[in-house]
C-alpha positions in Angstrom: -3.3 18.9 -24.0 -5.4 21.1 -22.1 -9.2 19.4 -20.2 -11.7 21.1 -19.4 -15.3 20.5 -17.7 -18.0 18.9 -19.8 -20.6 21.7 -21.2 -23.9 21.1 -22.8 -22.4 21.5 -26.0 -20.7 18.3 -26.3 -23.7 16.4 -27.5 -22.0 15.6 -30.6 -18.7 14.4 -29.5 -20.1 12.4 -26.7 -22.4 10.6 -29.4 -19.2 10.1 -31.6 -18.5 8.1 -28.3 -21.0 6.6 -27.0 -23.2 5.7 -29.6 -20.5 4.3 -32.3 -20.1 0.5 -32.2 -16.3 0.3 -32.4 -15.9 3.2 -29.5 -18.4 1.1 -27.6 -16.8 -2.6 -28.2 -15.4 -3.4 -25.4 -18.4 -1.7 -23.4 -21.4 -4.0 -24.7 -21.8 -2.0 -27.9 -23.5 1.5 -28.9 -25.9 3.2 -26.6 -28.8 4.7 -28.2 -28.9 8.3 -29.4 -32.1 9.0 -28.0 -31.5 10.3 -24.5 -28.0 12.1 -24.9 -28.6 15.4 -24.9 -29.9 14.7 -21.7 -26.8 12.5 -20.6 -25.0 15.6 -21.4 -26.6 18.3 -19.8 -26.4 15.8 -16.3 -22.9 15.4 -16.7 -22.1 19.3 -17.2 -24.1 19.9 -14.2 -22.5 17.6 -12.2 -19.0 19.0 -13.1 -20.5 22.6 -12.9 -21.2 21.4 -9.1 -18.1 20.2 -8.6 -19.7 16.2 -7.6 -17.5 14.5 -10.3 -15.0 15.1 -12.7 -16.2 14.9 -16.1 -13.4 16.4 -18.7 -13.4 16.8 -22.1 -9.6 16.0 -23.2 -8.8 19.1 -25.3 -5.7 17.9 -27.4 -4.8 21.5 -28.6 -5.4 24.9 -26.4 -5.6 26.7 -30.0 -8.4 25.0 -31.2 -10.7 24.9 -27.8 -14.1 23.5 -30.0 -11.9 20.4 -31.4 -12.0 17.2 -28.2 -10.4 14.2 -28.8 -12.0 12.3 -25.5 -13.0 12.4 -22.0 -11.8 11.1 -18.8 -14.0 11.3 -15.5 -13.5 10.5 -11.7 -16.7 9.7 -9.6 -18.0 8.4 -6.5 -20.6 5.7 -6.7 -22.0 2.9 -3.9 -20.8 -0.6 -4.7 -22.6 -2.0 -1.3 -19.7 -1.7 0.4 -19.6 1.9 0.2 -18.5 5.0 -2.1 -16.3 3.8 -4.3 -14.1 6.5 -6.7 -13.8 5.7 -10.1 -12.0 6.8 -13.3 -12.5 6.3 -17.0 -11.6 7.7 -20.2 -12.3 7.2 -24.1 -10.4 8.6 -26.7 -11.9 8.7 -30.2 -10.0 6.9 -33.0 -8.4 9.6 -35.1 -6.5 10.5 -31.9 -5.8 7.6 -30.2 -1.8 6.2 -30.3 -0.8 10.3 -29.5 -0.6 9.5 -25.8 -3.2 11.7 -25.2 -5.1 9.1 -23.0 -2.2 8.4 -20.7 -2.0 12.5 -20.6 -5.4 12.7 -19.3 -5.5 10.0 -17.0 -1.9 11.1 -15.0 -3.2 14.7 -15.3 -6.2 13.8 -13.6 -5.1 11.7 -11.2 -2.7 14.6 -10.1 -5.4 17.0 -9.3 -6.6 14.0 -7.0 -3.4 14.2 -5.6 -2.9 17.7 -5.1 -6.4 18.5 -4.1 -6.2 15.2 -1.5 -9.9 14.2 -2.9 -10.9 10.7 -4.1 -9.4 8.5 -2.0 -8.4 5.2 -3.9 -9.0 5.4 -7.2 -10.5 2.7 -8.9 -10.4 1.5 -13.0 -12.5 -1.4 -15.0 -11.2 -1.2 -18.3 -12.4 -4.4 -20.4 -10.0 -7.5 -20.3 -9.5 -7.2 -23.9 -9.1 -3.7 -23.9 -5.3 -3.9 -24.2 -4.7 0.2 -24.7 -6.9 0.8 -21.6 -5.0 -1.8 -19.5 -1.6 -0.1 -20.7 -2.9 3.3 -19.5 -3.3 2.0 -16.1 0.0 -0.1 -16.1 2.0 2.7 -17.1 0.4 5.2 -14.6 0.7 3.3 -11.8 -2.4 1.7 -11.3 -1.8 -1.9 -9.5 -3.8 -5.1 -10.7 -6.4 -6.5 -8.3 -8.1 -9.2 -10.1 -10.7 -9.8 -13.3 -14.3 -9.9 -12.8 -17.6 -8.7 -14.0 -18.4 -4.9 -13.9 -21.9 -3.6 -14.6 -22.1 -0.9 -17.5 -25.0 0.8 -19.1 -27.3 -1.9 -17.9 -24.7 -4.8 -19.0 -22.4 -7.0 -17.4 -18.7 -6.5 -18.5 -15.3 -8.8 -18.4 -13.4 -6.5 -16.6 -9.6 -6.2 -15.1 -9.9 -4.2 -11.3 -7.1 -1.7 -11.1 -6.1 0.4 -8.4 -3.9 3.4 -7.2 -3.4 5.9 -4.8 -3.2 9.4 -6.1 -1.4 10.5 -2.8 1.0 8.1 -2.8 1.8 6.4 -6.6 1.3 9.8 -8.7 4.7 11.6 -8.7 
């Protein structure tokens, strides 16, 4: 499993993403097409810039054009201040592989070994039981549940935390 930074080409696997209703379940359901390309090209210049994290999970270095996912860190202002914050989707024909729990711990490594980030903070969906097994089995500790805004909608949400310089070995 190899990641590497979003480019503009990956309008087509982040629409098999983002704008699929059973990828999108447990996020409010699909987000429209129109607009994507767009989406894209602001998160491969972000990464370009080094201002967030956004990988494409690569599941074999041999075929560099075939992604099964993405998992991203960012910063954004909760109110109480800049908050880090990771998430990840794996599309169907690859989830169950592990590949996920690769990219997550391989992520929050670099974190680690770059001391950037901070706290690292994840909102998978209450009922998303493969997301909330990710973040048990990395490390992540359980805050609470609560309501997370998404896309313009308001989530069910478990609040999981770690810190990458002291819970990633």
């Amino acid at each position: 499993m190899h990641l590497r930074n979003v480019s503009p080409d990956d309008v087509d696997a982040y629409v098999r993403m983002r704008c699929d209703p059973v990828m999108m379940a447990d996020l409010g359901g699909p987000l429209p097409r129109e607009g994507m390309a767009d989406k894209v090209r602001r998160d491969a210049r972000q990464a370009a810039d080094d201002l967030a994290w956004l990988k494409m999970i690569v599941p074999d270095e041999s075929s560099p054009d075939v992604v099964a996912g993405t998992v991203t860190i960012w910063s954004h202002d909760t109110g109480d201040g800049p908050t880090s914050e990771i998430g990840w989707m794996v599309l169907p024909e690859f989830q169950g592989q592990g590949l996920g729990k690769r990219a997550v711990r391989t992520l929050l490594e670099q974190a680690r070994d770059q001391d950037r980030w901070g706290l690292v903070h994840a909102f998978p969906a209450t009922d998303n039981g493969a997301s909330n097994s990710i973040c048990r089995s990395v490390g992540f500790r359980f805050l609470s549940q609560g309501e997370t805004a998404f896309a313009g909608r308001v989530l069910k949400t478990n609040h999981w935390v770690i810190d990458p310089g002291k819970d990633v070995r």
